[in-house]
MDAnalysis code that builds the backbone (N, CA, C; Angstrom):
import MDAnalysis as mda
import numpy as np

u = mda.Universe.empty(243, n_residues=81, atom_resindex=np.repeat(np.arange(81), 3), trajectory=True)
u.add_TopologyAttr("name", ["N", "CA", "C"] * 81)
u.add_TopologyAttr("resid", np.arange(1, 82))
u.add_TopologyAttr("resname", ["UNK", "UNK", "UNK", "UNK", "UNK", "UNK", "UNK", "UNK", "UNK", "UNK", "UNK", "UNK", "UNK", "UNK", "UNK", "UNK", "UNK", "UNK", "UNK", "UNK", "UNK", "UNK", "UNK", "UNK", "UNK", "UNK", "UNK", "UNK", "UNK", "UNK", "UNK", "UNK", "UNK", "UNK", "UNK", "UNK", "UNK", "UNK", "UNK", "UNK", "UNK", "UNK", "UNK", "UNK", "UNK", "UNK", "UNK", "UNK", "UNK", "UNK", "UNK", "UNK", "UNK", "UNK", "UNK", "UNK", "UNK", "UNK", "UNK", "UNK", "UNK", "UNK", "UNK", "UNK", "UNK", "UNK", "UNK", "UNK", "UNK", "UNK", "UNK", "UNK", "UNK", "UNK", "UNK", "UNK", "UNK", "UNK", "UNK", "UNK", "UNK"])
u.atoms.positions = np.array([
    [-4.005, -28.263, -58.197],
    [-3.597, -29.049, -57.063],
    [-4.833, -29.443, -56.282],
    [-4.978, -30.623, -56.094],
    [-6.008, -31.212, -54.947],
    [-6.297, -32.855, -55.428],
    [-7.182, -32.934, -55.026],
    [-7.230, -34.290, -54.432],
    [-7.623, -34.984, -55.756],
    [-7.212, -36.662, -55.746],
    [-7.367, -37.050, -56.863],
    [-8.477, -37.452, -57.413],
    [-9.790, -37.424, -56.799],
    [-11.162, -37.707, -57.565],
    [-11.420, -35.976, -58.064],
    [-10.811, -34.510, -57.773],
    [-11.251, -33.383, -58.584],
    [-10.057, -33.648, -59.793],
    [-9.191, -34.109, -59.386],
    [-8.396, -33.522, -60.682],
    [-9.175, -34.226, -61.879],
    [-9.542, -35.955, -61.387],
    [-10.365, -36.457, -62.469],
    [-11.307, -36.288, -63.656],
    [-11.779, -35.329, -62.138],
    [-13.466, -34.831, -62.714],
    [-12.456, -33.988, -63.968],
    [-11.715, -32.810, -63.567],
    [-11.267, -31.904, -64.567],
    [-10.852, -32.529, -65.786],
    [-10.179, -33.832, -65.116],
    [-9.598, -34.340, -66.673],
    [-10.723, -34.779, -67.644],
    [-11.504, -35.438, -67.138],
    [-12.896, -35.738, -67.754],
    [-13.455, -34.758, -68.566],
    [-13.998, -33.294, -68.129],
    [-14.747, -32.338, -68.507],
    [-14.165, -31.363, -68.979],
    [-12.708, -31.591, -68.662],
    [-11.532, -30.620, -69.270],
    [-10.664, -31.392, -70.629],
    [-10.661, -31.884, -70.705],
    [-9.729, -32.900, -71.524],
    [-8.694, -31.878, -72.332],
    [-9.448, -30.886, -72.984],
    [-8.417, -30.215, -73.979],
    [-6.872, -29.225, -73.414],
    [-7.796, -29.190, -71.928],
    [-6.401, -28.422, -71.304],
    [-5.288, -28.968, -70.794],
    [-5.560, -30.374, -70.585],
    [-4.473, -31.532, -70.108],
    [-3.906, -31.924, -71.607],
    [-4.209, -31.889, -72.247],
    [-3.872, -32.560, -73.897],
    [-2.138, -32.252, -74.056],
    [-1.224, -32.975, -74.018],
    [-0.113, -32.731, -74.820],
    [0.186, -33.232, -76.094],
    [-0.544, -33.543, -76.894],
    [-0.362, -33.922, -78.779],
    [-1.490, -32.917, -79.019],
    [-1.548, -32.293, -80.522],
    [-2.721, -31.545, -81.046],
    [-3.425, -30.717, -80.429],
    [-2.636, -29.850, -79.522],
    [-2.925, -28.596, -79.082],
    [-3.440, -27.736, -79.903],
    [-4.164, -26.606, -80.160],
    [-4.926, -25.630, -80.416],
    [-4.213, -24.529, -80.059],
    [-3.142, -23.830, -80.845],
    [-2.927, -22.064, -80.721],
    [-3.867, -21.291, -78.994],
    [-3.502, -21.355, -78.100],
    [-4.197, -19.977, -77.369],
    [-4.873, -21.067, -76.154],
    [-4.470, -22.644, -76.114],
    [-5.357, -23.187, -75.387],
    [-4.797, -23.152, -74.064],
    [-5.800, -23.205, -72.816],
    [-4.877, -22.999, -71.229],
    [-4.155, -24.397, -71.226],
    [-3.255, -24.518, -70.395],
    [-2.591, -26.090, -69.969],
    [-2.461, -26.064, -68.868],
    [-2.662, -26.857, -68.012],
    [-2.568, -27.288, -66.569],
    [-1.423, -28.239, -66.181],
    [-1.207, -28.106, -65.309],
    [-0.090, -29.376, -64.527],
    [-0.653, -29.847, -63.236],
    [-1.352, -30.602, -63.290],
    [-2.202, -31.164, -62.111],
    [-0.964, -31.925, -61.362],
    [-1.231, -31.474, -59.396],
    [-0.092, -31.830, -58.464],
    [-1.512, -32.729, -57.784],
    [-1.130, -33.796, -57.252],
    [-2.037, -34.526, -56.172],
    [-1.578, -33.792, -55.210],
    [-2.689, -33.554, -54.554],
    [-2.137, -33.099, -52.311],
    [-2.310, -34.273, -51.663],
    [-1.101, -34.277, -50.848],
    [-1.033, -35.569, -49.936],
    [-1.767, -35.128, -48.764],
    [-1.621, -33.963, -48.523],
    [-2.107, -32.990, -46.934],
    [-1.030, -32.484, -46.650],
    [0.154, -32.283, -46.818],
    [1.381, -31.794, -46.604],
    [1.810, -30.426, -47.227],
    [2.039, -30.071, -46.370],
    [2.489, -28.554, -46.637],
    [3.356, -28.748, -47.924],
    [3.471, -27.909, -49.277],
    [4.432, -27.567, -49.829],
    [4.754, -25.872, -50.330],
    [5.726, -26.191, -51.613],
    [6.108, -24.511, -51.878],
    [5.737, -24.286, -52.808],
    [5.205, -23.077, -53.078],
    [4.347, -22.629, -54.128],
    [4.992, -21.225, -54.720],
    [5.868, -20.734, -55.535],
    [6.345, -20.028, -55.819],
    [7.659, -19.066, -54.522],
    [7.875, -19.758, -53.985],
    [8.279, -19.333, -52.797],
    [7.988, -19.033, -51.632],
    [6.625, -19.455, -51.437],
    [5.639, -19.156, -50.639],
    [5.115, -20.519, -50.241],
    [4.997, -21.167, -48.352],
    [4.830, -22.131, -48.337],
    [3.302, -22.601, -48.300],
    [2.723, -23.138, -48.747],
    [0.954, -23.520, -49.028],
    [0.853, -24.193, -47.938],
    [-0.270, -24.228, -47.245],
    [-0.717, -25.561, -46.187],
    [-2.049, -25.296, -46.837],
    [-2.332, -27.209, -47.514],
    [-3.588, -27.103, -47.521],
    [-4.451, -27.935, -46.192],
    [-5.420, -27.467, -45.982],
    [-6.578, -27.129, -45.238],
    [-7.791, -28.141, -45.533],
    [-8.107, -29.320, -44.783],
    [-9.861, -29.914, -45.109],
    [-10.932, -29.333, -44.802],
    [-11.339, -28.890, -46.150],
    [-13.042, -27.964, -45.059],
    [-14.010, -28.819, -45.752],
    [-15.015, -28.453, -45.131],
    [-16.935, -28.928, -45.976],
    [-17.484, -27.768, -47.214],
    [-17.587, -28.689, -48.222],
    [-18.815, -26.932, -48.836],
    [-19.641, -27.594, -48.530],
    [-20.849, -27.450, -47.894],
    [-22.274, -28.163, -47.839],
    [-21.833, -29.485, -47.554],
    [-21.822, -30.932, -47.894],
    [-21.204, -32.486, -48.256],
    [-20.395, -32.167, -48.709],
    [-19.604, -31.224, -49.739],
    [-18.319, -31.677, -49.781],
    [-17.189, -31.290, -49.603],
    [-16.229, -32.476, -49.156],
    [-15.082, -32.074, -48.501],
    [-14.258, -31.468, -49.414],
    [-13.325, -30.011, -49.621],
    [-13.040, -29.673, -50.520],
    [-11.396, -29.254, -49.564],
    [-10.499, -28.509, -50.517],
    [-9.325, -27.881, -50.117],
    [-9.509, -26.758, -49.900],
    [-9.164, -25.901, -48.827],
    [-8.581, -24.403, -48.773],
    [-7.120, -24.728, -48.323],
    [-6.521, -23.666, -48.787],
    [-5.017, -23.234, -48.657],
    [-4.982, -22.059, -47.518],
    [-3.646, -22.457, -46.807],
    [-3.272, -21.305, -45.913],
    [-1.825, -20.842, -46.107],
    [-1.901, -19.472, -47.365],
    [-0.676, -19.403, -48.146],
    [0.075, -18.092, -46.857],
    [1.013, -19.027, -46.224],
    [1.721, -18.071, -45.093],
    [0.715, -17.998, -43.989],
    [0.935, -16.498, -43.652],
    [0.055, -16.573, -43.084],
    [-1.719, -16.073, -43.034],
    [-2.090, -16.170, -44.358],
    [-3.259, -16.240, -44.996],
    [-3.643, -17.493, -45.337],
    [-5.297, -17.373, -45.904],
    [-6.029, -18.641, -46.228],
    [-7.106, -18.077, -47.143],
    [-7.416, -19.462, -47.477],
    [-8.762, -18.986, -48.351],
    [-9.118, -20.341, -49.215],
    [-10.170, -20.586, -49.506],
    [-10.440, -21.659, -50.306],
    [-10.759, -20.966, -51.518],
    [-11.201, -21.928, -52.444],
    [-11.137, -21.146, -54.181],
    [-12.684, -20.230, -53.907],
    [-13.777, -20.756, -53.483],
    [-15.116, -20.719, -53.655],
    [-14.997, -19.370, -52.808],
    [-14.094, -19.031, -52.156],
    [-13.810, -17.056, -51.024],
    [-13.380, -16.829, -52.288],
    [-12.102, -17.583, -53.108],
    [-11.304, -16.268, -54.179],
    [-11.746, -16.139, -55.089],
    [-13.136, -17.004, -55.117],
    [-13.961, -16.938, -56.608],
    [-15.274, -15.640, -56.108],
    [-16.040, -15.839, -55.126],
    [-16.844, -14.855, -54.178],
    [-16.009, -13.408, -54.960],
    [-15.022, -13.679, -53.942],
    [-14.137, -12.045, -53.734],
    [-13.882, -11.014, -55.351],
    [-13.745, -12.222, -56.208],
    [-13.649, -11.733, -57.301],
    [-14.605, -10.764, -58.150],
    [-15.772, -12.162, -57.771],
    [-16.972, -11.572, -58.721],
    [-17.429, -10.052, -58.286],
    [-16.778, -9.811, -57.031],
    [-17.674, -8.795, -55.956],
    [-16.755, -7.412, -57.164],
    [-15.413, -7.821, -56.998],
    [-14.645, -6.436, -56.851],
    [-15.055, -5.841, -58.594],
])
């Protein structure tokens, strides 16, 4: 989910995970959602996404309830634990 010049990029540099003909046994698949800026539901749980800066660029964080976090904290947080 996010904005439509990243999903691009992904489709570009990702191609095999968007692919629906001639899939590959074991490959990930995605379902890319555009964000309008509007809150929606995410497994039962309502998402608000969020405009922040990384450095120049304007990217998404989510504020799932009443938490938040952009990917580049849940990617951080990860590598740490």
């Amino acid at each position: 989910m996010g904005y439509p010049r990243v999903i691009e990029e992904l489709r570009t540099r990702f191609a095999y995970i968007f692919a629906t003909e001639n899939r590959y046994e074991g490959a990930p698949s995605v379902l890319a959602h555009l964000i309008d800026g509007q809150p929606f539901e995410l497994y039962g749980k309502e998402v608000h996404p969020i405009k922040v800066m990384h450095g120049q660029l304007p990217i998404l964080g989510y504020r799932i309830e009443k938490n938040w976090a952009t990917l580049l904290m849940l990617n951080t947080s990860l590598q740490k634990s």
